[in-house]
N, C-alpha and C positions, 0 to 999 in steps of 0.2 A: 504494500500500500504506500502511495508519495501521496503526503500531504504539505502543500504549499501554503504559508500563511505569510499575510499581506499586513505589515504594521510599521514601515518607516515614518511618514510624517504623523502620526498621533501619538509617539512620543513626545516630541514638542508641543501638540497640543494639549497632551496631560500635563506636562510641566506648568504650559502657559495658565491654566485652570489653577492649578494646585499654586499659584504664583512665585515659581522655581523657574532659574535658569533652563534652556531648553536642552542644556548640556548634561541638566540633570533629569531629564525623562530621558535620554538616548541610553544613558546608565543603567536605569531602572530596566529601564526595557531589555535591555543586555542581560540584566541578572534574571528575567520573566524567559529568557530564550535558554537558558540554563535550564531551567527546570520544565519545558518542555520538550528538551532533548531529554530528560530523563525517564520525562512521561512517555514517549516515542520508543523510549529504550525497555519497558516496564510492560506495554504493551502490544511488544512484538511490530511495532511498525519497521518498513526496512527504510522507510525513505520520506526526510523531511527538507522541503526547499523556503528557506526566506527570505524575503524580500528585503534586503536590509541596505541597498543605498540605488535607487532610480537613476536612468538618465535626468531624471528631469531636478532631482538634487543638484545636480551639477550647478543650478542658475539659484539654488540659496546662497543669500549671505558669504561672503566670506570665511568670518572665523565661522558661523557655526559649522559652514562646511570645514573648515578644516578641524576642528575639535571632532568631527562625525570622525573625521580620517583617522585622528589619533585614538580614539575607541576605539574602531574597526581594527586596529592596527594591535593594540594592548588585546582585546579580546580573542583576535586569529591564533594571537601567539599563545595566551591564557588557555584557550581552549586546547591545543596542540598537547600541551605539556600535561595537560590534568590527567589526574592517575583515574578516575573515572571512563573518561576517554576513551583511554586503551584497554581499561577493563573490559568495557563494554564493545572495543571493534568500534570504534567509531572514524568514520572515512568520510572528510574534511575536506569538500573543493568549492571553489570559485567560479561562477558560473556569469557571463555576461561580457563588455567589451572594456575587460582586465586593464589592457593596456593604456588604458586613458586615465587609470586612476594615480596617485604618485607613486615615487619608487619605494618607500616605504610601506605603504601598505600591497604593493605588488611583493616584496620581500616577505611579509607576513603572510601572502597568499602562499605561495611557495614553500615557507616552512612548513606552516600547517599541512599543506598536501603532502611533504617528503617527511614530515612523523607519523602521519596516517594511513602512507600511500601501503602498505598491506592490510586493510582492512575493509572488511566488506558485510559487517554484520548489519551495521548503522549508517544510513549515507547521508550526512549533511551537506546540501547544498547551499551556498549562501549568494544569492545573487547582489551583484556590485555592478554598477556600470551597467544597466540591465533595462531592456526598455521593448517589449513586449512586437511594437509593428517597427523597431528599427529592427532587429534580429529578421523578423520576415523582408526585410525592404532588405535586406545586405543579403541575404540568401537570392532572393530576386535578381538583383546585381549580377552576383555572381555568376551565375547561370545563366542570364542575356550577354556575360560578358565573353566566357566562356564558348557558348553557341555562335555569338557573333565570330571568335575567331575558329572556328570551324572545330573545337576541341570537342567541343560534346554534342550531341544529336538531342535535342528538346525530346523528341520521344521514347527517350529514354528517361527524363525524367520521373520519377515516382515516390513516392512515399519515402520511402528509405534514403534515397539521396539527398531527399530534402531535410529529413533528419540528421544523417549524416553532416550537414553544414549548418546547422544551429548549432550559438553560440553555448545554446545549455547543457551541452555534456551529455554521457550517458545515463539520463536522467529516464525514470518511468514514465508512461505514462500515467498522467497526475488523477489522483481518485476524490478528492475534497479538497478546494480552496477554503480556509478559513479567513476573513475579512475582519476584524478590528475595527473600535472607534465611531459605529453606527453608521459608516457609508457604504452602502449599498451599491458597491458598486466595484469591480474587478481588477481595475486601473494598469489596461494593458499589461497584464505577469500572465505567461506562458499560455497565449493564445492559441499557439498549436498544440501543445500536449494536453492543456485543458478542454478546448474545445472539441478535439476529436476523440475523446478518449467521456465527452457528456460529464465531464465530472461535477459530483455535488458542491454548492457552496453552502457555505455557514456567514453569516453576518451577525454582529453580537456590538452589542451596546459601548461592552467598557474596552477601555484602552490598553492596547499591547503592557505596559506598567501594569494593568489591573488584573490579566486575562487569567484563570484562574482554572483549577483541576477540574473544577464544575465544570465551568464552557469548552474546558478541553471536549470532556465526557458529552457532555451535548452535540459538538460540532460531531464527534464519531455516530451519534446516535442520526443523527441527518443524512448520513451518506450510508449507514445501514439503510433507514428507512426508504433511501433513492435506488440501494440493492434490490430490496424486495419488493419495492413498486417495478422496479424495470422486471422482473423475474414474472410476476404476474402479469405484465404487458407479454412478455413472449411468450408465456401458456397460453393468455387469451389467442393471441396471432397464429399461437402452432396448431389450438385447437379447432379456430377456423379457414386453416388450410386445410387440415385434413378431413372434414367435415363436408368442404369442398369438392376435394378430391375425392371422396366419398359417393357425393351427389354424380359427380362426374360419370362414376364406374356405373350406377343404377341403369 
């Protein structure tokens, strides 16, 4: 099961509420991503992806964007080194367009994947630099660019290829987006493995700082309940094929 959850900008707006620095929701929200890797890890999930810095952060603030950089940075490596971690198989990568972030937190990228890089129990992904229809618009590119110079044959493109050149790794397809902060809404994160894969969404009131083992426990119980609705759509549909088919043979 990959469960994606979406909570970069409502750390700062918990803070801003709670009338804290926004440096100190980003924190919070770090130590709430702790203990949903644990929860992940307690409940047999093999694969969790977070959202934890947008393209579109790039056009915050200055410092706060760089203090984002320097968590990100303290926490890749924090994580890397924890004895839970390793206990647990926990395999640590970066997902998104890496290279635009600084070198410092590219070097943290890095660490983290070469302390983790045998382990395959737990997959955290952490998207950085991550922006939902640029990843489809650069995979597009690519393959007009490619075709144009007579390298590839367009009808050969398919499914696989196209996975093959996102930027998000060998990531599952995604079975529950979890959404944070009461917006309703998906904010361009993994359009193609969520959308084609019908995954369930959970949306929930309080803020990544707040999210708690309850709404963990609920957000699972969503995409159960999205299991066993689709399960009874495809009885109803198989029983009136064959039913059909049935009528046919009379």
């Amino acid at each position: 099961m990959d469960v994606p959850v979406q909570k970069p900008c409502d750390d700062s707006e918990h803070a801003r509420e709670q009338g804290e620095a926004d440096t100190q929701g980003h924190r919070a929200g770090a130590d709430t991503t702790e203990q949903v890797l644990r929860w992940c890890g307690d409940l047999g999930i093999e694969e969790l992806t977070l959202y934890a810095f947008s393209t579109e952060n790039f056009e915050r603030p200055p410092d706060e964007r760089e203090a984002l950089f320097d968590l990100i940075t303290e926490k890749l490596r924090s994580f890397a080194d924890r004895e839970e971690v390793h206990d647990r198989e926990v395999r640590i990568q970066a997902i998104g367009e890496t290279h635009r972030l600084p070198d410092r937190v590219r070097a943290a990228v890095a660490y983290a994947d070469r302390r983790t890089a045998g382990y395959d129990d737990l997959r955290l992904n952490v998207a950085l630099a991550y922006g939902g229809r640029a990843e489809l618009l650069g995979v597009a590119r690519d393959v007009a660019r490619e075709a144009a110079a007579g390298d590839l044959d367009p009808e050969t493109v398919d499914v696989a290829e196209v996975e093959r050149r996102l930027t998000t790794g060998p990531t599952r397809a995604v079975d529950l987006i979890i959404r944070t902060g009461g917006d309703e809404r998906t904010s361009n994160f993994l359009p193609w493995h969520a959308n084609g894969n019908e995954a369930a969404v959970y949306f929930c009131a309080p803020y990544w700082p707040e999210f708690s083992r309850p709404d963990f426990l609920r957000a699972l119980r969503t995409y159960q309940s999205r299991r066993e609705s689709w399960r009874r759509t495809r009885a109803r549909r198989a029983a009136a094929l064959l039913a059909a088919v049935g009528d046919d043979g009379d």
